[in-house]
N, C-alpha and C positions, 0 to 999 in steps of 0.2 A: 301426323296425328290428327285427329278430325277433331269437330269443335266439340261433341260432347263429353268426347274425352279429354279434351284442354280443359274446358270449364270444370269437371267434377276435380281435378288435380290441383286447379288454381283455388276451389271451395276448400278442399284439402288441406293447403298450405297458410289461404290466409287464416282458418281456424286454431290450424295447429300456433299459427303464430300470437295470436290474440289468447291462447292460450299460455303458450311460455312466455308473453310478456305481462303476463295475470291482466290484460285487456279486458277480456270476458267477465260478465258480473253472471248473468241470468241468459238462462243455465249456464252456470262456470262448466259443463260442459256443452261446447256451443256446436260439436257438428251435429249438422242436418237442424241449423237453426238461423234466422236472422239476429245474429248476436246483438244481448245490450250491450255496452259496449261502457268503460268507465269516460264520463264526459259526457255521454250522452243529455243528460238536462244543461249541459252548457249548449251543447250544441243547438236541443229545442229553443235556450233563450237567444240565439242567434239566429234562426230562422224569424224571428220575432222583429228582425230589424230588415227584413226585405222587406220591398218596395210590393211584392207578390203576394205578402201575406198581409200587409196593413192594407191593401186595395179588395182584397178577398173578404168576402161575407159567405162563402157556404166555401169546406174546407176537406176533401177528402185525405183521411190517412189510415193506412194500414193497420191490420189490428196485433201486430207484434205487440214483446215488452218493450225495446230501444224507443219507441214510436209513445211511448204513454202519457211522456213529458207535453208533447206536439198536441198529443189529442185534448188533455186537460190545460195546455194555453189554449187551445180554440176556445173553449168552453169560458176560459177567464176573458177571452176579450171580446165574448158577444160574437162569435162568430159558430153558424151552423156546421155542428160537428157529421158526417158523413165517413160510415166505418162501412169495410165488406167484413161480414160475419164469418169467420175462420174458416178455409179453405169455400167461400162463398156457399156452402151448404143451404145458410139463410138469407141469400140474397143480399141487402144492406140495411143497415141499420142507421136511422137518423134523428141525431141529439141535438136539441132546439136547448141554448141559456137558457130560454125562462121557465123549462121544468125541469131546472136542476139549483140544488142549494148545495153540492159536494161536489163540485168540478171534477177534484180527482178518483172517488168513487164512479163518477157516473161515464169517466175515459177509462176505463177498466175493461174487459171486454163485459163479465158478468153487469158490470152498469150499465153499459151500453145498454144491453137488453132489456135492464131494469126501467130506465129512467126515457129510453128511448122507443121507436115502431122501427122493425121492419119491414121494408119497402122493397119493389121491384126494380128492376135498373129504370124502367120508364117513367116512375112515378118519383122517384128521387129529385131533391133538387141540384141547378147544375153547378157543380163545383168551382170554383171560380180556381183553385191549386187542387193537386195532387200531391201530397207525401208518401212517399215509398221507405222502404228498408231495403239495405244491401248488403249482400257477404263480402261485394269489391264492387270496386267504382274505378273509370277510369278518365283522364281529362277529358277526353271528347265525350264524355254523356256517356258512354255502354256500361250498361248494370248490370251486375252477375247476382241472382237470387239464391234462393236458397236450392232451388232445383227441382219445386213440382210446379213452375212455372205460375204461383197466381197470383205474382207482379205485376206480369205481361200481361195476363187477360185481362185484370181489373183496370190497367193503363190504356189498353187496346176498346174494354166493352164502354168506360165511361167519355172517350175523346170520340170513338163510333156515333155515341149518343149525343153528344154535345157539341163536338169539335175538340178544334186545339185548346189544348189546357198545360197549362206550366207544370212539369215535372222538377219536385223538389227528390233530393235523398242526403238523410243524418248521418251517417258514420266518422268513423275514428280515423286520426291518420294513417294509420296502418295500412286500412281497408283501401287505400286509393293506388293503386298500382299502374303500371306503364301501359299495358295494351289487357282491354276483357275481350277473349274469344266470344263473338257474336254470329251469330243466326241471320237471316233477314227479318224474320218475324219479331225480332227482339225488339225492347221501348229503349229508348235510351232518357236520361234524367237531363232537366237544364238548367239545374243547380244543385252543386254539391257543398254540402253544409259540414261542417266539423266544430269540434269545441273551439277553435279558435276564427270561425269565421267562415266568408263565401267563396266559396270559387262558381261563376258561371262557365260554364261549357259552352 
């Protein structure tokens, strides 16, 4: 079996699973999605206690639903919010605390836009973390996305630009499985977070 056809069977199975175990919140139909997942705001309040995020002043994270919780704590703890704009069409977008008075409005994507500028990958500032979204996760760091690959490029174009940056990713225990069929091109994460806590990879 080759890898793209592993990965789309494994996207498959963990959705379908997140689904009969009513896992899935938004969209309660979650293929062809980085599901939110129930737990998920426990799990953002748990990235809240690495060592990666209270050292961090500028914060990138994906602009899923699971990921909303993460975006609007950056925003509550003074920390530069850095979103790529859905399928990077607009580049990125960058939300500064002190022009927002609705954290969680302004981590929304349409807030984003509202309360924030976007910018170019070069003009952005440099993230000190990366949060990501994942369909599966596996212990050693390899992340299986949702399948139009723009994980990996947003992991690949902003450590190009900056260097090495810590890769986080939120998911449900479900989502964490034995082996994720990878690529060479593929990012792997170096911490995986769940409602109940860290695992480093």
């Amino acid at each position: 079996m080759n890898v793209k056809t592993a990965k789309r069977l494994l996207r498959e199975e963990i959705w379908n699973k997140l689904e009969k175990e009513h896992v899935a919140r938004f969209p309660p139909i979650c293929f062809g999605h980085i599901p939110d997942f129930s737990g998920s705001e426990e799990a953002a309040e748990e990235v809240r206690f690495l060592k990666e995020w209270k050292e961090a002043n500028v914060v990138f994270v994906n602009p899923d639903y699971a990921q909303h919780k993460i975006r609007e704590n950056a925003l509550l703890d003074g920390k530069t919010l850095v979103m790529a704009s859905p399928r990077l069409k607009q580049g990125y977008v960058v939300v500064l605390p002190k022009d927002v008075k609705n954290a969680s409005l302004a981590s929304t994507i349409k807030g984003a836009f509202r309360f924030g500028k976007t910018m170019d990958l070069h003009i952005i500032p440099k993230p000190d973390l990366i949060v990501e979204g994942s369909v599966a996760v596996d212990l050693n760091g390899n992340r299986l996305g949702k399948g139009g690959g723009y994980g990996d490029v947003e992991i690949q174009a902003l450590k190009g630009a900056f260097g090495l940056i810590p890769v986080v990713t939120t998911v449900h225990e479900l989502q964490i499985v034995e082996k994720v069929p990878v690529k060479e091109k593929d990012e792997k994460v170096s911490v995986i977070v769940t409602p109940n806590g860290a695992i480093y990879c």
